[in-house]
C-alpha positions in Angstrom: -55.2 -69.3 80.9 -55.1 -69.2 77.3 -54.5 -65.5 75.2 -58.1 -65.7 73.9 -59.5 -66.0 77.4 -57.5 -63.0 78.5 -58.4 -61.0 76.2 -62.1 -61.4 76.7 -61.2 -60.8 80.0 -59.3 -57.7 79.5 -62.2 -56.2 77.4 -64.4 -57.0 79.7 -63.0 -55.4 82.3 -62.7 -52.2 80.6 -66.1 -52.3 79.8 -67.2 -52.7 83.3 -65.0 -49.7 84.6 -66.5 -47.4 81.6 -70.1 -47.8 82.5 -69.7 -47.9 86.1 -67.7 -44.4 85.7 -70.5 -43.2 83.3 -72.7 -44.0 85.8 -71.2 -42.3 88.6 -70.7 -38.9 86.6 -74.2 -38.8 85.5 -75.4 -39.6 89.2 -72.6 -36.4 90.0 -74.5 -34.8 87.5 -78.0 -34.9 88.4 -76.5 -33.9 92.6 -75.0 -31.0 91.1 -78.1 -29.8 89.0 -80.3 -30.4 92.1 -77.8 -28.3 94.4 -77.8 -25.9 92.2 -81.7 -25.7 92.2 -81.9 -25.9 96.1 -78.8 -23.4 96.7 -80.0 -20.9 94.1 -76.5 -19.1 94.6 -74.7 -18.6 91.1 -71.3 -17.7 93.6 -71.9 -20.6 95.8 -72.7 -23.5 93.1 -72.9 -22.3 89.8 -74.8 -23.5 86.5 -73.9 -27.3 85.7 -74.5 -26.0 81.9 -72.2 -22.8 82.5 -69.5 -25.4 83.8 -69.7 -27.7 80.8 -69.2 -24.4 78.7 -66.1 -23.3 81.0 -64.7 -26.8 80.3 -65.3 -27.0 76.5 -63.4 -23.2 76.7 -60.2 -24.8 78.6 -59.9 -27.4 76.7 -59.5 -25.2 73.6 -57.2 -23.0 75.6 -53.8 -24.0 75.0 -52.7 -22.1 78.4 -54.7 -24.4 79.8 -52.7 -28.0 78.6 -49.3 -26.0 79.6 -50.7 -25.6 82.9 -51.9 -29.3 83.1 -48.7 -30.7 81.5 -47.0 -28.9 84.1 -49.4 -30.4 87.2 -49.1 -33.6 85.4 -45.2 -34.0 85.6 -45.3 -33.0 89.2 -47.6 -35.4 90.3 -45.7 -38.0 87.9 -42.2 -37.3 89.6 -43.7 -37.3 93.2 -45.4 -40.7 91.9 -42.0 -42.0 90.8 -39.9 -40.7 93.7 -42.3 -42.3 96.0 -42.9 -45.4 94.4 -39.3 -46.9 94.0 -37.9 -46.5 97.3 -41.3 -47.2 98.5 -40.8 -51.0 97.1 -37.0 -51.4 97.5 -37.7 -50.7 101.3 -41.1 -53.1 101.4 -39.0 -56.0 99.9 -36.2 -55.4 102.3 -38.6 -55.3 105.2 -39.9 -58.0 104.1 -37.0 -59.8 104.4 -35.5 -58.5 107.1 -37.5 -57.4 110.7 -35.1 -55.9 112.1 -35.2 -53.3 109.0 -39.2 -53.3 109.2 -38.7 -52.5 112.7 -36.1 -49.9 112.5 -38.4 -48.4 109.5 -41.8 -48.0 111.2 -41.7 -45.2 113.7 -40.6 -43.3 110.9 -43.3 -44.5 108.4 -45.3 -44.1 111.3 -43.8 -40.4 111.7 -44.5 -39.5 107.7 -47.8 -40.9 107.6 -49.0 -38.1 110.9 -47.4 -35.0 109.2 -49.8 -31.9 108.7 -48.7 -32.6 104.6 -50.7 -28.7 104.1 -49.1 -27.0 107.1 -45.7 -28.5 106.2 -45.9 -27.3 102.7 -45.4 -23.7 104.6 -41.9 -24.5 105.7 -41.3 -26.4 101.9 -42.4 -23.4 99.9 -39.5 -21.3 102.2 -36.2 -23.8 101.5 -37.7 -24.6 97.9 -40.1 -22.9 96.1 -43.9 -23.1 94.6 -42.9 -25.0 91.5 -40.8 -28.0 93.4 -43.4 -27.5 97.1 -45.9 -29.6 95.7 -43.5 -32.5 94.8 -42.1 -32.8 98.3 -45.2 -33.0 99.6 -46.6 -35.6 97.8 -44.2 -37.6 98.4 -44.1 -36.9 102.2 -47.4 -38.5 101.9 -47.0 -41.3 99.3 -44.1 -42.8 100.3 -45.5 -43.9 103.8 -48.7 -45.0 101.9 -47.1 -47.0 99.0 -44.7 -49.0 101.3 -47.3 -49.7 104.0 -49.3 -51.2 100.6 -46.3 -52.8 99.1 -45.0 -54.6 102.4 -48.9 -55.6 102.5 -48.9 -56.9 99.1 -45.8 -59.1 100.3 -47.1 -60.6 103.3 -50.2 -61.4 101.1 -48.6 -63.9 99.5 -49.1 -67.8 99.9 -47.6 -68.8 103.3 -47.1 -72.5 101.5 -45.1 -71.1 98.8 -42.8 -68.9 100.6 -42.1 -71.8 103.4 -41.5 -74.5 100.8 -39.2 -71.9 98.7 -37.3 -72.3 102.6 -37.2 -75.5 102.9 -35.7 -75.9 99.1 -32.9 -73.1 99.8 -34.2 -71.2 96.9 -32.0 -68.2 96.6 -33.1 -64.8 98.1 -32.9 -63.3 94.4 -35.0 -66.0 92.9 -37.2 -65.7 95.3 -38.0 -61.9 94.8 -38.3 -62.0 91.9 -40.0 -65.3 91.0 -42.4 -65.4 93.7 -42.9 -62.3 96.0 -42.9 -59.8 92.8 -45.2 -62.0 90.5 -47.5 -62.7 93.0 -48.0 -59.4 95.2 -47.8 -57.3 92.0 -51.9 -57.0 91.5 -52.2 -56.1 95.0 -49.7 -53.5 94.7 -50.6 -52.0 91.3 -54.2 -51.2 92.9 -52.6 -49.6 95.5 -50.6 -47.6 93.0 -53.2 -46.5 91.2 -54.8 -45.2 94.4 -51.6 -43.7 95.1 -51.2 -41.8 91.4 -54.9 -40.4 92.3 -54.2 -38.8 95.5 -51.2 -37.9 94.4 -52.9 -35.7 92.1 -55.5 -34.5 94.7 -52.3 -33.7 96.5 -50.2 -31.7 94.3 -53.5 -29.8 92.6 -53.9 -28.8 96.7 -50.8 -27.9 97.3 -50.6 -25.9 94.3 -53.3 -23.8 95.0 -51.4 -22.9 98.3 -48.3 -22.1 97.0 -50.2 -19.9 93.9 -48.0 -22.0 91.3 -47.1 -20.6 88.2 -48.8 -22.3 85.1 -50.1 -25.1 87.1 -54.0 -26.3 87.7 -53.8 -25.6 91.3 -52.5 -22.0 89.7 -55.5 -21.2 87.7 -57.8 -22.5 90.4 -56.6 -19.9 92.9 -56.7 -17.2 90.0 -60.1 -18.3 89.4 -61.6 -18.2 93.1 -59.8 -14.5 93.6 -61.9 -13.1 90.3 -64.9 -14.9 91.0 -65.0 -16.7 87.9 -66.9 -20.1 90.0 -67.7 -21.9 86.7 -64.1 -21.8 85.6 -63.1 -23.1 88.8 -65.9 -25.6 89.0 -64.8 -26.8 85.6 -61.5 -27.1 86.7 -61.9 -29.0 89.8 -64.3 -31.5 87.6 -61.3 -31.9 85.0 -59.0 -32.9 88.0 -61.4 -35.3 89.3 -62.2 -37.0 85.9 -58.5 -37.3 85.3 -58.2 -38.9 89.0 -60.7 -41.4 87.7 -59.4 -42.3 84.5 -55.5 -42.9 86.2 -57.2 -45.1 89.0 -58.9 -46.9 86.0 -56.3 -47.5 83.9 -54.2 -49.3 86.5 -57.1 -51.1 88.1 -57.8 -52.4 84.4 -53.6 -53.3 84.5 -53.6 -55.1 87.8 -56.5 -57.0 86.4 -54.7 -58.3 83.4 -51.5 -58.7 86.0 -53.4 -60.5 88.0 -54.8 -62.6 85.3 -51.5 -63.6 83.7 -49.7 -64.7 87.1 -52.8 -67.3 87.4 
């Protein structure tokens, strides 16, 4: 595919997740205006206007981007910490069954944890800053290998038996066929994985009452009653969740287009 066609491609693409998330934020919107309406409850669902106002008065708060930055590099070490021995452990699954088999009760066992009710034993052995990192990855790991080792098996039967019958080396073989080809597959899992990942360490924040974090001043916010401010926050998080699941959809597009 030549560069010019990728790059038509690639805009594109970016084009069609902007709209479609423009669209699906004003549709949010107009549910929220309406349940506010029906409700009538300023404690229950407050003013979509008095939100927007909360969110224009965080985002000029510079407490605020210290408590995101913060929530933001948890969720990005939980991401990372799952994510590589997520895909060593997929590729040597892969490879090996008696590995896969060895590995899956205990995927299996990770993937059935309470992640909420075991972030009560975390927060006693580590604490509310590091909590919310172990439990993410209690959670992603089982998820991004279970994607991964999908991704792998996803790939063209032909092509893997005639790299067999050729003797093609096991290191050539990684990395010039399973990698390039199950890498789209896994990169929208990934990004999947980075959003919940967020969902999960924002949660588990607001458990443990971390210190300058977004789950932090979400809890401070329910206990004072301030519902717009939390409203606002809860809608920050969620936009974020969108935009990181869109960026890597729009990457595992353009993958996806360059292995072809």
């Amino acid at each position: 595919m030549s560069e010019q066609v990728i790059r038509k491609n690639w805009k594109a693409i970016v084009w069609k997740h902007a709209w479609q998330t423009l669209v699906a934020l004003a549709l949010l919107a107009v549910c929220w205006i309406g349940a506010h309406w029906f409700v009538g409850n300023e404690l229950l669902v407050p003013d979509f206007f008095d939100c927007l106002k909360s969110i224009g008065e965080l985002l000029t708060d510079g407490a605020f981007y210290k408590a995101f930055l913060k929530t933001l590099l948890r969720v990005l070490t939980a991401f990372f910490c799952s994510v590589a021995p997520a895909g060593i452990f997929a590729v040597i699954a892969y490879l090996s069954p008696t590995f896969r088999g060895i590995l899956s009760p205990i995927v299996s066992a990770l993937r059935s944890l309470p992640a909420l009710a075991v972030l009560l034993i975390v927060l006693v052995w580590t604490g509310a800053g590091i909590a919310p990192i172990v439990i993410a990855f209690l959670s992603l790991f089982p998820m991004l290998y279970t994607g991964f080792l999908s991704a792998l098996f996803s790939v063209n039967s032909d092509l893997v038996e005639m790299s067999r019958v050729y003797n093609v080396p096991t290191k050539r073989r990684i990395f010039s066929l399973y990698l390039p080809n199950a890498a789209p597959y896994a990169l929208r899992e990934s990004g999947a994985a980075l959003a919940f990942s967020l969902k999960l360490v924002v949660s588990a924040e607001v458990l443990a009452s971390t210190y300058q974090s977004v789950g932090g001043m979400m809890q401070e916010a329910r206990l004072y009653l301030e519902m717009p401010t939390l409203f606002a926050l809860v809608a920050l998080t969620f936009f974020v969740g969108i935009v990181l699941e869109s960026l890597i959809s729009c990457l595992a597009y353009f993958v996806e287009r360059r292995v072809k």
